[in-house]
N, C-alpha and C positions, 0 to 999 in steps of 0.2 A: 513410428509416428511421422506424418506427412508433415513436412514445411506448409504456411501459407500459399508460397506460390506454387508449391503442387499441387496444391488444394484449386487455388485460380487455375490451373491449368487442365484438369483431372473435366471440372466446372464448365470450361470454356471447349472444352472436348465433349461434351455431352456426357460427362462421366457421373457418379454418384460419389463425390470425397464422403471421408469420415464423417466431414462436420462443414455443412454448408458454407462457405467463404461471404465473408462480409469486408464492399469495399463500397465508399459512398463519394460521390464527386463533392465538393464544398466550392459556395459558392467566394467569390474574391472576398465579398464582406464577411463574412462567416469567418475567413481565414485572420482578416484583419483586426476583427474582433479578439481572436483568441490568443492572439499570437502579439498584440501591443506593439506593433513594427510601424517605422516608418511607411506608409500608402506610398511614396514616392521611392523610396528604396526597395520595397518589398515588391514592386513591380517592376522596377530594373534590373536591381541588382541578382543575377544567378546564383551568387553563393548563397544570399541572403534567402531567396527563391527556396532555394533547392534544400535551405536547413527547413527553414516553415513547413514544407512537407513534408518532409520525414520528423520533424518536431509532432505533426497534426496526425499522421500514422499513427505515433507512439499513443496519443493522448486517447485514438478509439480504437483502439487495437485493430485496425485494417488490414487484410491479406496483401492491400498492393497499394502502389500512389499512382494517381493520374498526374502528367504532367501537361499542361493547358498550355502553359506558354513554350513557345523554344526560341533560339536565335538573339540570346540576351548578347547587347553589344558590350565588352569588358569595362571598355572608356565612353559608358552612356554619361558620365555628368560633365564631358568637355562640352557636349551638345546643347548644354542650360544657357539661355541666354541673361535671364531674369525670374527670380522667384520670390515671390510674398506672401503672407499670409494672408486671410481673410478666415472672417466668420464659419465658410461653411468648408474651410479644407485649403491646403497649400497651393496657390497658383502656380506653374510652372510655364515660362514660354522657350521654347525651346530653337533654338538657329534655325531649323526652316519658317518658324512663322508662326507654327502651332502651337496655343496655350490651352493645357489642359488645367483640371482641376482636380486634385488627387483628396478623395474622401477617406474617411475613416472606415465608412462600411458598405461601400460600393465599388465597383467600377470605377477608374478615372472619369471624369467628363469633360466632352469636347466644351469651352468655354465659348468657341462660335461653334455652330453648327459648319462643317464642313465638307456632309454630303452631294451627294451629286443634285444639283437642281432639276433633275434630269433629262437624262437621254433616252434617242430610239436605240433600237438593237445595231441598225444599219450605221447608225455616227459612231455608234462604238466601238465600232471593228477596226477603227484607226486608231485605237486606244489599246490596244490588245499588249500589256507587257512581252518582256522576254523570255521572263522569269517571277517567279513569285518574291517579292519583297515585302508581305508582310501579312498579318493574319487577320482577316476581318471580325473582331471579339465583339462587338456590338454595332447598332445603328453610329456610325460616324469616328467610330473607334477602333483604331489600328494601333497590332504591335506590331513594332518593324524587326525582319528577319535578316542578320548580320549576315552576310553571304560566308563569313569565312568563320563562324560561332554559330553556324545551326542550331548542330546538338548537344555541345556542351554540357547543355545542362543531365541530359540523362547520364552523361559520364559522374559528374558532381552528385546527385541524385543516387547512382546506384553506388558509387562508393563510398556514402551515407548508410544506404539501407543495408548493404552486405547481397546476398545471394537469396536470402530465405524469402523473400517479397515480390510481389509481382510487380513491374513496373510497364507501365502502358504512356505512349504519346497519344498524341490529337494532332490531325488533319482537319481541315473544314470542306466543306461540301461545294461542288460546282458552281450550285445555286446561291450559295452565300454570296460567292464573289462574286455572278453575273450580277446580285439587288444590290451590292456592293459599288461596284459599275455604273448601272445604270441609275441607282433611285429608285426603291422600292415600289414605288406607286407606276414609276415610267417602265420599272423590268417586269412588273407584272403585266401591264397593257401591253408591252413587247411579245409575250408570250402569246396574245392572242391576238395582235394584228401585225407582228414580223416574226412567224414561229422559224423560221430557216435562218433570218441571221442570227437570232436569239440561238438555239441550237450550235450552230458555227461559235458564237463567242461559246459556251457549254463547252466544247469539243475541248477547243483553246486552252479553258483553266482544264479541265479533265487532263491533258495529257503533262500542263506544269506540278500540278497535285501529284498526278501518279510518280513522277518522276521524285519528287521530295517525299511522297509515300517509301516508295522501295529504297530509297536512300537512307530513308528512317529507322527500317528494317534491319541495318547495320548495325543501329545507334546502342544494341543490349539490351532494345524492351523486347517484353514478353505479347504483349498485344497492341493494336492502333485502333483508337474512336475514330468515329467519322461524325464530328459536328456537324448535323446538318437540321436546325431549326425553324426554319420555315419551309420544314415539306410538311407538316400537316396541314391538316383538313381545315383549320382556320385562314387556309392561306390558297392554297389552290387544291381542288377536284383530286380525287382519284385518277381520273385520265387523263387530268397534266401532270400528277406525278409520275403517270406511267411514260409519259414520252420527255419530260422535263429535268426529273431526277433521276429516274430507276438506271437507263442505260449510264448515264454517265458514273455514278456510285460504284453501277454493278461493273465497269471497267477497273473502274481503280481498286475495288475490290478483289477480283482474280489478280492481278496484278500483285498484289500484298500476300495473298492466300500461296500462289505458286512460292513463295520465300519463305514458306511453313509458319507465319504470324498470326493470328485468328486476328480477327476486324471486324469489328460492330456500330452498329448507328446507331445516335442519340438524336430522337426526334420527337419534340415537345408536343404536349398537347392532347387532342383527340388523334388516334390513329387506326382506332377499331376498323374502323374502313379500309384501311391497305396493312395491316397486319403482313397476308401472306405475300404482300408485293413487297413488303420490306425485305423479304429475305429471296424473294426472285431474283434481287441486288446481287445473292451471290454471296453476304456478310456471316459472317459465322456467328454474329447475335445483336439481341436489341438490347437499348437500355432506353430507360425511360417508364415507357407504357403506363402513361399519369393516369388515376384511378380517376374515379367519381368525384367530387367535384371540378379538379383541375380538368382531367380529361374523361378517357370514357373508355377505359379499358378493366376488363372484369378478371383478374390473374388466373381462375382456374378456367376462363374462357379462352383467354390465348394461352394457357399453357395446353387446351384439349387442340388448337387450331393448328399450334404450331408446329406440337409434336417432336417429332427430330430432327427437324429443318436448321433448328441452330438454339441456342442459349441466352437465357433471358437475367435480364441485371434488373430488379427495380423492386417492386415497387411500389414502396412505403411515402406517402403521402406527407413533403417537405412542414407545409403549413398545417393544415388542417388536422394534420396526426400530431409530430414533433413541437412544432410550435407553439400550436394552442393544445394539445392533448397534455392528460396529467400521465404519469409515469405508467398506471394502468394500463389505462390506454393505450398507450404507446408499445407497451411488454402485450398485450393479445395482440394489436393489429400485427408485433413482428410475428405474435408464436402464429398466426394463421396466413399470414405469408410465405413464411419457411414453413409449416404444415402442408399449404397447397404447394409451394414451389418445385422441394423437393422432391415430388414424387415424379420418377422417370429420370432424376438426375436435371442436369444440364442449368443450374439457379446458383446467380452471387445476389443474396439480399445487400440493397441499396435501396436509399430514397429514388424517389421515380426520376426528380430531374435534383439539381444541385440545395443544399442544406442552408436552408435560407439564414441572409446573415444574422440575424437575435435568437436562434434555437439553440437554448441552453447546453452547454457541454454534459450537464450532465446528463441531460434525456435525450443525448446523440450517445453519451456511452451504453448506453440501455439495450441496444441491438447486439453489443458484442453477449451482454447478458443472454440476450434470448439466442442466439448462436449457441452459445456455449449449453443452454436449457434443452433446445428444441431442436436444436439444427445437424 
């Protein structure tokens, strides 16, 4: 009888396991929700982190955990300068200046806005860190990475789960950092009227990434995401994802690949359109691949496209299935997921992108059901 993470691993090889692996990202609310934790502790604190995840495993029987955050600082609460309540969530402002707002089912929130007002590609080349210090988790939202606590957390994390689980970090994408940088609206204009310094800063984070990629690689996971959110088709062309994203990805990719770690991208949205450029990247699979209404990918279309180019994680429909779907529902769209997925190997049934935070625990446990039915 295969362990879960041979199952993940058998999966992520393009193999056929016994029994399709089922691992689903959750989003921070979801987790919040479930798990009755402090929002301001549960997002600092690693111990507290790393029990929530292997607590939220337990609860949908998952092959593996994803770990989203790393680099939790031990003595993050000497950093508190002032903290209150309000109505909509605990204020925090913390010694550099920054006051967030820690909800119950979201994301923190920046309480100002703190993004870049923006820049050209060309002012920003004097901005260029040394080093990565932190991860860009949303529009104006940073966790900061401890230089001397990276990875801690998958140390805590896997001496939780034991051996039999797959456990996977997360990287974020080139292009995050550069709209990170520059201002979303400024780094897109960059892109098409200073495509060479634009690129140069690219290069820049590409080679800080890669470097905490293969360091990662140490850390005893079993695979690396590569967060990278705004390369769809909502956001820019195929043919600037081809010169924008592809080379930079597909670098840090081979980079991971030679350390024997599969590495995959999660990329929202519609992506029918660069499907096979996803994997031109070099990544050993996708997740995501948001159906109809969210996005615009058909499962037994990209599973005829993509063939054995790499291995697909998704992808069960967060909202419009789980959310508002009644349990029926829910148990045919997995059994015709894992139906279509299945076949040729190489499929972890997952929601397409993260399990939004109000979808009931118990119609997220329902896929182990159909796993265990169909899979």
């Amino acid at each position: 009888m295969s362990t879960p993470r041979e199952r993940m691993r058998e999966a992520m090889e393009l193999g056929t396991p016994a029994r399709v692996p089922l691992m689903c990202q959750l989003s921070i609310g979801h987790m919040l929700l479930q798990l009755d934790v402090s929002p301001l502790e549960f997002w600092h604190d690693a111990d507290l982190f790393a029990e929530g995840l292997c607590r939220l495993r337990e609860i949908y029987q998952f092959d593996g955990v994803l770990v989203s955050l790393h680099g939790h600082d031990p003595d993050w609460r000497s950093g508190i300068r002032s903290r209150k309540e309000t109505p909509s969530g605990e204020e925090v402002t913390w010694e550099d200046g920054t006051t967030l707002r820690y909800l119950s089912d979201d994301l923190p929130q920046p309480v100002v806005d703190e993004r870049s007002p923006g820049l050209s590609a060309s002012a920003a080349l004097d901005l260029l860190p040394p080093r990565l210090t932190f991860i860009p988790v949303s529009q104006g939202l940073r966790f900061r990475i401890h230089p001397e606590h990276k990875f801690d957390i998958f140390r805590k994390v896997r001496n939780r789960l034991g051996d039999a689980f797959s456990l996977h970090g997360e990287i974020t994408s080139p292009f995050d950092y550069f709209l990170d940088l520059l201002g979303h609206q400024s780094g897109l204009l960059s892109l098409l009227l200073e495509p060479e310094p634009s690129k140069e800063i690219l290069r820049w984070y590409t080679g800080l990434i890669k470097e905490l990629a293969v360091e990662m690689c140490s850390a005893g996971i079993d695979a690396i995401k590569v967060s990278s959110p705004f390369a769809g088709s909502g956001f820019i062309s195929p043919e600037m994802y081809r010169e924008f994203v592809l080379p930079f990805e597909g670098d840090i990719a081979r980079a991971v690949r030679s350390r024997g770690i599969p590495i995959y991208t999660h990329t929202c949205g519609a992506i029918s359109d660069r499907l096979e450029m996803l994997f031109a990247a070099g990544v050993s699979g996708i997740e995501c691949l948001d159906p109809p209404p969210l996005g615009n990918v058909e499962l037994a279309d990209a599973k005829r496209r993509i063939g054995a180019r790499g291995f697909i994680k998704g992808n069960i429909d967060s909202v419009n299935t789980l959310l508002l779907g009644s349990s029926a529902q829910i148990l045919q769209d997995a059994r015709q997921r894992i139906e279509t997925g299945k076949q040729g190997g190489g499929f972890i049934l997952s929601t397409a992108c993260s399990v939004a935070p109000y979808v009931e625990r118990e119609k997220l446990q329902l896929l182990h059901e159909a796993v265990d039915r169909w899979g």
